[in-house]
Every structure is written in C-alpha cells, then in structure tokens.
KOLBAMI-260005 format. One record per residue: x, y, z of N, C-alpha, C, O in turn; residue number from 1; chain; residue in three letters. Coordinates in pm, 1 decimal, always signed. Last residue first. Example, Ala and Ser with C-alpha at 12.3 -4.5 7.8 and 13.67 -1.06 7.14 Angstrom:
BEGIN
(rec (+1285.0, -225.0, +708.0), (+1367.0, -106.0, +714.0), (+1290.0, +3.0, +787.0), (+1340.9, +113.8, +803.9), 2, 'A', 'Ser')
(rec (+1319.0, -569.0, +780.0), (+1230.0, -450.0, +780.0), (+1320.0, -330.0, +780.0), (+1423.6, -331.9, +846.5), 1, 'A', 'Ala')
***
This chain:
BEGIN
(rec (-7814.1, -79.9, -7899.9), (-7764.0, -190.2, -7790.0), (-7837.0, -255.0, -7729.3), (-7793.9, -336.6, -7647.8), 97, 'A', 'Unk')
(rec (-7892.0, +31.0, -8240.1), (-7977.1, -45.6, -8113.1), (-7886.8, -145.7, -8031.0), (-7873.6, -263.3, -8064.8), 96, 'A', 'Unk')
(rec (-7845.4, +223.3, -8463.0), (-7757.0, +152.1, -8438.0), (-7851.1, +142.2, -8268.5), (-7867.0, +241.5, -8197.4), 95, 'A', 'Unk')
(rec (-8098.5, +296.7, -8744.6), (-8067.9, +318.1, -8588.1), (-7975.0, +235.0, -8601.2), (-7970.0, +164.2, -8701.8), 94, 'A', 'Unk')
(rec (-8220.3, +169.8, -8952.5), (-8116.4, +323.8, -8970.6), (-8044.2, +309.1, -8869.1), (-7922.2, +306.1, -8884.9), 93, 'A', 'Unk')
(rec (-8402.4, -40.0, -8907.2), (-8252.3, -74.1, -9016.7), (-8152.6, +63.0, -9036.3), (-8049.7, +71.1, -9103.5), 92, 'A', 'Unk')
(rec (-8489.4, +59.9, -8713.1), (-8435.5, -53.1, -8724.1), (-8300.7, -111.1, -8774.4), (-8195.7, -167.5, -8743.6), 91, 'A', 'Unk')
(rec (-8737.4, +208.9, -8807.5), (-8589.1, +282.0, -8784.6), (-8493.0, +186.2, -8764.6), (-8383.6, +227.0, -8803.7), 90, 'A', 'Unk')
(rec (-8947.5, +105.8, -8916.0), (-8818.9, +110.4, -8977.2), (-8678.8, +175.6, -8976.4), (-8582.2, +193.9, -9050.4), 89, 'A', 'Unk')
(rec (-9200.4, +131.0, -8798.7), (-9180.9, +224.4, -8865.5), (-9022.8, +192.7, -8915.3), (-8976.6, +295.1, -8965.7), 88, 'A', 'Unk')
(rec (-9180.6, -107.2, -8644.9), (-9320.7, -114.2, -8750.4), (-9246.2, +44.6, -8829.5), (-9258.4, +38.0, -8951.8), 87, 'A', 'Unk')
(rec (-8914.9, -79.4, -8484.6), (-8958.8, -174.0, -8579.3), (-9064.1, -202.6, -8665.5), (-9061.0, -294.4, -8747.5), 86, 'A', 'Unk')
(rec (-8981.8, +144.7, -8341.5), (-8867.8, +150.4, -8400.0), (-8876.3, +10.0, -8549.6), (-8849.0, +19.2, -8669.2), 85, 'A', 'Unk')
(rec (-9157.3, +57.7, -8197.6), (-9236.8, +133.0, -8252.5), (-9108.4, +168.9, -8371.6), (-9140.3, +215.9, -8480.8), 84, 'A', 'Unk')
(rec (-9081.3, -145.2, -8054.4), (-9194.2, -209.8, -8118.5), (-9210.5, -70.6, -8239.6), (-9263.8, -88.5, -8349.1), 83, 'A', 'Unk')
(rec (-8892.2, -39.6, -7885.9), (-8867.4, -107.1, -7985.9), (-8965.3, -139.9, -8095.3), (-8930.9, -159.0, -8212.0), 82, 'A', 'Unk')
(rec (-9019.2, +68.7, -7701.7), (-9017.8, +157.0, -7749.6), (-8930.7, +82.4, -7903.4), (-8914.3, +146.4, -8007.3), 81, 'A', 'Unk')
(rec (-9185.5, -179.9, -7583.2), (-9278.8, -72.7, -7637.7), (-9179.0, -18.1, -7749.9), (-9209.2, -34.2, -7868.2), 80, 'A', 'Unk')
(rec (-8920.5, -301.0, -7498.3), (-9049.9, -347.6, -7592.1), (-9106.5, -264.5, -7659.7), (-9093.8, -257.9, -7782.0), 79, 'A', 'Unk')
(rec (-8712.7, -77.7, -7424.9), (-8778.0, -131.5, -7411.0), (-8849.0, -185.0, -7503.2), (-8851.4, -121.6, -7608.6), 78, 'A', 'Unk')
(rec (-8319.8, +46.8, -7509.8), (-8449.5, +39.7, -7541.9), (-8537.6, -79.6, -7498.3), (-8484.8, -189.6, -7514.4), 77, 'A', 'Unk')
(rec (-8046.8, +14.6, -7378.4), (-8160.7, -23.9, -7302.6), (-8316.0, +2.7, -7346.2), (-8412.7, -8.2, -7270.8), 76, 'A', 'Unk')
(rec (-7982.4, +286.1, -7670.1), (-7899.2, +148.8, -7590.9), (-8056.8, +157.2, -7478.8), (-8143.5, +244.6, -7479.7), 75, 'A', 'Unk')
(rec (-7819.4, +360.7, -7937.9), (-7964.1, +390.0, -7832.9), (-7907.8, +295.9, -7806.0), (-7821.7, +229.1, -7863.3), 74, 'A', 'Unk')
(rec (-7549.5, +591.8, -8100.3), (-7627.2, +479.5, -8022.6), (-7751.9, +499.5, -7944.9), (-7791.5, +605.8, -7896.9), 73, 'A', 'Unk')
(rec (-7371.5, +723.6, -8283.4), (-7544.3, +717.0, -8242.6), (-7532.0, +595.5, -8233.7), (-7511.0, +508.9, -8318.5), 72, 'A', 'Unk')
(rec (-7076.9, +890.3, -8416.8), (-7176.7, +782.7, -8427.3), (-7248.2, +810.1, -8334.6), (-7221.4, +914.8, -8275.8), 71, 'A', 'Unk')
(rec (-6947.7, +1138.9, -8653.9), (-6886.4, +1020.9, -8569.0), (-7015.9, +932.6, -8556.6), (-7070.1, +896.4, -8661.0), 70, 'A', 'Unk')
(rec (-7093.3, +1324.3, -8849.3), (-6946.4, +1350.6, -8748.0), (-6888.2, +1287.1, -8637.5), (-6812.5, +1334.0, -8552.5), 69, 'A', 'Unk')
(rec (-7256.6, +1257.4, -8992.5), (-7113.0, +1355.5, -9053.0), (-6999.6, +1361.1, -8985.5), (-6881.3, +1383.2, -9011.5), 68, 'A', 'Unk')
(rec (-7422.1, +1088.9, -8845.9), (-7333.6, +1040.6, -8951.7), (-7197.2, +1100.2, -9036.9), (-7102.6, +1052.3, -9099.5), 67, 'A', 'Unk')
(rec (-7496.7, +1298.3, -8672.1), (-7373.2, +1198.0, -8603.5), (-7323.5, +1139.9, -8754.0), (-7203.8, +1142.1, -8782.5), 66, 'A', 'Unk')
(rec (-7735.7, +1412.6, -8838.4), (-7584.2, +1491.3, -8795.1), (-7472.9, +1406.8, -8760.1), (-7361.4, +1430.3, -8806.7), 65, 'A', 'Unk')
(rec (-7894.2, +1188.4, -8873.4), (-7837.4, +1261.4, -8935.0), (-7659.4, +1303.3, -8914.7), (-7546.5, +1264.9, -8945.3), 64, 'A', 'Unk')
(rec (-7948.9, +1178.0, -8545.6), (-7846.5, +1011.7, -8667.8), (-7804.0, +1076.2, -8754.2), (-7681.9, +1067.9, -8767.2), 63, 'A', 'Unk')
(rec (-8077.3, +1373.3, -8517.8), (-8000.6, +1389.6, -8438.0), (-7890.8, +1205.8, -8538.7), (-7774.0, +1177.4, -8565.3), 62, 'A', 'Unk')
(rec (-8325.3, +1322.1, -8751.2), (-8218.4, +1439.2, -8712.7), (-8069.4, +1378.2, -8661.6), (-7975.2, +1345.6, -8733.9), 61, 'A', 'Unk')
(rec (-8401.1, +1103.6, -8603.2), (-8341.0, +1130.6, -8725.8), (-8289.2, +1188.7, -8788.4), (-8212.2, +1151.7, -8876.9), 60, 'A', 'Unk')
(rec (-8485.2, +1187.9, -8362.9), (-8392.3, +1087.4, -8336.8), (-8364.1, +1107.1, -8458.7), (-8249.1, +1150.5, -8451.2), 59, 'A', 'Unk')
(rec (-8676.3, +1359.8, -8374.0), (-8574.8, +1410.4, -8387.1), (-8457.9, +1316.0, -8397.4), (-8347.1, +1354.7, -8434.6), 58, 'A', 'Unk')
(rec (-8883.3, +1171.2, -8549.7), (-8773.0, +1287.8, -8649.8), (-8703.9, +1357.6, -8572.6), (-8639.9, +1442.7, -8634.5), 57, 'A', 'Unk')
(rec (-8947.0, +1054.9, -8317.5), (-8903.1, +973.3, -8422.7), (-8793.8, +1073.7, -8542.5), (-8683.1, +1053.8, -8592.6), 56, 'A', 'Unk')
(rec (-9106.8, +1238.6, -8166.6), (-8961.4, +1254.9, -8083.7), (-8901.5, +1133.0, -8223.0), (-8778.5, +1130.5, -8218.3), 55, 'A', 'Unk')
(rec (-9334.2, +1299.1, -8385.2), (-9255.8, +1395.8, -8313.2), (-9099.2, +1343.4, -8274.7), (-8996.7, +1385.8, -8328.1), 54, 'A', 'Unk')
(rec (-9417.8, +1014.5, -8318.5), (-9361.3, +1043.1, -8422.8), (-9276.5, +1175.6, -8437.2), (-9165.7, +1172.1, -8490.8), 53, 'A', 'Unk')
(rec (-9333.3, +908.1, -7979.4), (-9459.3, +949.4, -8130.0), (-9361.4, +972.3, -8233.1), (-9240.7, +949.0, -8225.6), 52, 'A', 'Unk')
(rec (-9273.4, +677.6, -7700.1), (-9163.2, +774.3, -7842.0), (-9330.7, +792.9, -7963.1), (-9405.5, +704.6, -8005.0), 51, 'A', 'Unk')
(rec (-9269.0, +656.5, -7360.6), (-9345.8, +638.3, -7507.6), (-9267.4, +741.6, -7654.4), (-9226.7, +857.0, -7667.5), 50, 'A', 'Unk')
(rec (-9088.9, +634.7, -7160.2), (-9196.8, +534.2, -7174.9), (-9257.4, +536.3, -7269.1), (-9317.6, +432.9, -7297.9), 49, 'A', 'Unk')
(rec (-8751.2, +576.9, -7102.3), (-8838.1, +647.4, -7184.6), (-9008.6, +548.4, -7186.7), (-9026.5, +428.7, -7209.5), 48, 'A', 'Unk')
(rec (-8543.9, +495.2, -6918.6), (-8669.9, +518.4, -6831.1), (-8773.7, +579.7, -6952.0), (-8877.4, +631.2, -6910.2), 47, 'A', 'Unk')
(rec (-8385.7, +354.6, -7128.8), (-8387.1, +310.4, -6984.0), (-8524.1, +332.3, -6963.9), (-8612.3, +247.4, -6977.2), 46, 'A', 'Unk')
(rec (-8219.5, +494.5, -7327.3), (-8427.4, +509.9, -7313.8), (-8430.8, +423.1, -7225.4), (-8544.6, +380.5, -7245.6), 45, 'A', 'Unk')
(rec (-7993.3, +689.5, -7415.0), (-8018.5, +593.0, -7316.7), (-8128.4, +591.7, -7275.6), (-8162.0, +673.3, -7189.8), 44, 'A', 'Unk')
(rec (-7775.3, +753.7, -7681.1), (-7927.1, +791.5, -7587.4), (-7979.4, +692.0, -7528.2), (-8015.2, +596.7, -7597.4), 43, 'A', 'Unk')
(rec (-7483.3, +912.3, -7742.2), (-7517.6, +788.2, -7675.7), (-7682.9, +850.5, -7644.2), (-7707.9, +961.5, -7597.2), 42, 'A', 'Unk')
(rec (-7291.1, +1015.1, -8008.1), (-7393.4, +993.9, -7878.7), (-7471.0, +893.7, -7865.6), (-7515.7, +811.2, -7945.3), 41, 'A', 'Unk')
(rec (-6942.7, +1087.7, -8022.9), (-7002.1, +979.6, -7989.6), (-7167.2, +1027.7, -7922.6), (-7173.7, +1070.0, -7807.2), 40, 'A', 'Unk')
(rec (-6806.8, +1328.2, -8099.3), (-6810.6, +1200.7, -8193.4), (-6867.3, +1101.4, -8167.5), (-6868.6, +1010.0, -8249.9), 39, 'A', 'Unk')
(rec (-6876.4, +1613.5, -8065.5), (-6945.4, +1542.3, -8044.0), (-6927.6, +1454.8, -8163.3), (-6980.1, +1465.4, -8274.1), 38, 'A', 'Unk')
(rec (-6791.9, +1971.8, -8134.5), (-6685.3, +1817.7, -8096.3), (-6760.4, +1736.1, -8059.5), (-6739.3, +1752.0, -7939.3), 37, 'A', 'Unk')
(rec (-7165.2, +2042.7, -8152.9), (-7044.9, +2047.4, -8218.6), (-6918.9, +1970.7, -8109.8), (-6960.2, +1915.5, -8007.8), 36, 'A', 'Unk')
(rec (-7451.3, +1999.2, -8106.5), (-7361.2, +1872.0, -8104.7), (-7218.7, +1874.4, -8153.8), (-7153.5, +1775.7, -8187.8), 35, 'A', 'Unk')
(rec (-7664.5, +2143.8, -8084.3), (-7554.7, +2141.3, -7973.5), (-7457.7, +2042.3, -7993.1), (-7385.7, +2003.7, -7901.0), 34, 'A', 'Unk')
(rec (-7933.5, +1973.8, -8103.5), (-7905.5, +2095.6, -8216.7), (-7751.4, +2125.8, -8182.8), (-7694.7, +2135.5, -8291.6), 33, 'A', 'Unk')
(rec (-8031.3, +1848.2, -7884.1), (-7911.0, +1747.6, -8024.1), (-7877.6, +1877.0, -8148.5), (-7813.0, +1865.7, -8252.7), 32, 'A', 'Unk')
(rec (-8105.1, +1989.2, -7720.5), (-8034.3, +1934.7, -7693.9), (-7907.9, +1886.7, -7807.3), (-7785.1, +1885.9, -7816.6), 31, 'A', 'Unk')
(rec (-8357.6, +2056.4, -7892.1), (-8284.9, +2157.3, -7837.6), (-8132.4, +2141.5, -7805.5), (-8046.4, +2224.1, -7836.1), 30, 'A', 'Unk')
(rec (-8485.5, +1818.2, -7922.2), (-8448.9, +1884.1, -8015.3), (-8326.9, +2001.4, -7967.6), (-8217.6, +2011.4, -8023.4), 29, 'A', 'Unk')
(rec (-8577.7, +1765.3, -7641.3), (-8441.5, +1692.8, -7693.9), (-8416.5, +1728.6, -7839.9), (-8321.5, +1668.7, -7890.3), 28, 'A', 'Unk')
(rec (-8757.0, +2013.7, -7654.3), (-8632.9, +1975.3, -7511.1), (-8566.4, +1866.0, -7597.5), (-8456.9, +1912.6, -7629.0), 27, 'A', 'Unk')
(rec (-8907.6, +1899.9, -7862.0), (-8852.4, +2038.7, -7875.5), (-8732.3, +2038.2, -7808.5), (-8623.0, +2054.7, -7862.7), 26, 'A', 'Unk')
(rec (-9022.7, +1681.7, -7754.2), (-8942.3, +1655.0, -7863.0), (-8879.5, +1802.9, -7865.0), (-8757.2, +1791.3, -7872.8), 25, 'A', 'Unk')
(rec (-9270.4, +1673.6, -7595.8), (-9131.4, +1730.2, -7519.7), (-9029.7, +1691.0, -7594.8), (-8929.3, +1658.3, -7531.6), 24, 'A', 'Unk')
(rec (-9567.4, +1759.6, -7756.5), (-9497.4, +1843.9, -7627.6), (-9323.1, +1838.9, -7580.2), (-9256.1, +1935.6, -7544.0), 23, 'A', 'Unk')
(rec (-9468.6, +1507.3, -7886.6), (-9560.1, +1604.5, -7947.2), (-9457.7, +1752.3, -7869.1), (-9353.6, +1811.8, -7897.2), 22, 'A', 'Unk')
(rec (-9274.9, +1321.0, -7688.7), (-9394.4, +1357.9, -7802.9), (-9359.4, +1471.3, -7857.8), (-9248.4, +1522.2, -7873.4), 21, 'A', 'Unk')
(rec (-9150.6, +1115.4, -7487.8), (-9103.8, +1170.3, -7634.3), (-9220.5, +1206.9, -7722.8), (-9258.3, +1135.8, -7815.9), 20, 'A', 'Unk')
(rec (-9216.1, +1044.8, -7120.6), (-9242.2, +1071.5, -7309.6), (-9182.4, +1160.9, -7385.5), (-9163.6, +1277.4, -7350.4), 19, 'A', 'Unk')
(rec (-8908.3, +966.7, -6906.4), (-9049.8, +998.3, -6946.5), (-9125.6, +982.1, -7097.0), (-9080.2, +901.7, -7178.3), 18, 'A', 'Unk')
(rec (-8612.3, +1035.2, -6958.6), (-8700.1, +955.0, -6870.9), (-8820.9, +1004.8, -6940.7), (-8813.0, +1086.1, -7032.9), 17, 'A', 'Unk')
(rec (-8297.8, +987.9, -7129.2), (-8397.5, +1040.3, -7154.8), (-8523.8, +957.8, -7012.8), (-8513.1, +838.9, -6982.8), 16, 'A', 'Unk')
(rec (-7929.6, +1091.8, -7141.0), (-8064.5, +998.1, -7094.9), (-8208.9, +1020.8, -7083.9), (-8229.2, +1103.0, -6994.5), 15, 'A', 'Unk')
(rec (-7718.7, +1128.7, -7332.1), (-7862.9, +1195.6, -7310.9), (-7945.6, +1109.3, -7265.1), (-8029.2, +1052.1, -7335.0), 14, 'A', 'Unk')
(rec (-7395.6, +1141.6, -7325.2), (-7443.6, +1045.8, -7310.2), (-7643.1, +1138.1, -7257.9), (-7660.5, +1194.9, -7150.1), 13, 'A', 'Unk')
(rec (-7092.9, +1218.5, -7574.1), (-7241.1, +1274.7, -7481.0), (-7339.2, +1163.6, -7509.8), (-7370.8, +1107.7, -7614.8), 12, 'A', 'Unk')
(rec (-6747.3, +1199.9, -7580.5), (-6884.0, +1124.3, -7633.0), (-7003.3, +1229.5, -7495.8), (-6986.3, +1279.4, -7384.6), 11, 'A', 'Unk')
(rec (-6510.2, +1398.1, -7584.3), (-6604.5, +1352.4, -7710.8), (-6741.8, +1264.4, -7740.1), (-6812.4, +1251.4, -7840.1), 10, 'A', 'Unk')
(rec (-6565.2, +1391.0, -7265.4), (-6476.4, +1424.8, -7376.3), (-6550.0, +1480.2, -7512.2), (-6623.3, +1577.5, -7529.8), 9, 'A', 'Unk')
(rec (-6836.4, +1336.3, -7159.7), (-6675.0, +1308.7, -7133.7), (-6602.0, +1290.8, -7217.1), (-6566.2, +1178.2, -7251.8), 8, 'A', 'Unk')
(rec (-7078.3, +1443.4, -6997.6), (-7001.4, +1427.9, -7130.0), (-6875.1, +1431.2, -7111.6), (-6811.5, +1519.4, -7053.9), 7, 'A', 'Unk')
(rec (-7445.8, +1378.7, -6989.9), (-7352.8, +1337.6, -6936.3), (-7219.1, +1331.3, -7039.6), (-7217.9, +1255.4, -7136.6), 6, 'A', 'Unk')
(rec (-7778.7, +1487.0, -6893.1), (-7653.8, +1512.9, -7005.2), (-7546.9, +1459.1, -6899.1), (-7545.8, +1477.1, -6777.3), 5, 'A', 'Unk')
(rec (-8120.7, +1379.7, -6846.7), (-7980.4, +1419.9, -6801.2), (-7837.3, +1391.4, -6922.7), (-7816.1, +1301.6, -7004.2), 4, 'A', 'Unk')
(rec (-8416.7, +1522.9, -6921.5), (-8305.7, +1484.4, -6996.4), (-8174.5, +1456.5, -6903.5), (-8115.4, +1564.2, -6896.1), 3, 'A', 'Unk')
(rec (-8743.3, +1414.4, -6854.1), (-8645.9, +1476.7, -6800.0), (-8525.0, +1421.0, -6916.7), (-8531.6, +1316.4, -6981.2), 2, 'A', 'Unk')
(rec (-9089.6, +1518.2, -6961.0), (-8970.6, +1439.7, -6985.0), (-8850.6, +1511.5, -6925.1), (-8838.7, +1633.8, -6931.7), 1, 'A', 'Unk')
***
C-alpha cells in the first residue's frame, strides 16, 4: 500500500492506494498517530482495493482522535470498500462523501 500525504494548513489529506490489512495497517497507523494541529482529515480510498479488519481499527482510532480535535472524512469509497463499512457498522460512526 502506498500513502500520499497532502497538508494545507490544518486539514491532511491521506490518500491511500492498494490494501489495508493485516501487513500495511501499521504504515497508516503510523501516519494517523501524527495528528497534532490537525482539524481536518481527509482519507481518500479512490485507489484502496481491500480494507480487513486490521486497517477497520485503525480507521477507528484515527475517528477517535479527530473527534477531540476537529473532523474525518472518507470520501470516493468503492462498493467493495463500502460493503465492508456497512455489514460491520462503521456507517453509522464514519462521516462517508
């Protein structure tokens, strides 16, 4: 999985390509641990092709923290990666463009 970081000002924008597992949840763990002046993030699953349960708790994490200190967006989520947001109930946590 590739990450590109993009940040302008206060908001950081983490685009994510590839899988969210097991193996490359650590790399966007790593990422969202880093979130001090950060009132806006943005994660952009455009090119994400599969989310496990692994990359599911960091996204919960990473909602966590934004709730203390501004907001979380996913935005261009796919079928797949919606499908998996919706049998497990992130749905109703997540904020989804």
């Amino acid at each position: 999985m590739t990450i590109a970081k993009t940040r302008e000002g206060g908001k950081l924008t983490l685009t994510l390509e590839g899988r969210l597992d097991t193996t490359t949840a650590p790399q966007l763990e790593a990422e969202v641990k880093h979130l001090d002046g950060v009132t806006e993030l943005v994660l952009d699953f455009e090119k994400l092709e599969y989310l496990s349960s692994a990359g599911l708790r960091v996204i919960l994490a990473a909602q966590k923290t934004m709730n203390r200190q501004g907001t979380m967006v996913i935005r261009q989520v796919n079928e797949t990666i919606m499908e998996v947001f919706e049998v497990t109930g992130f749905v109703d946590i997540l904020t989804i463009a």
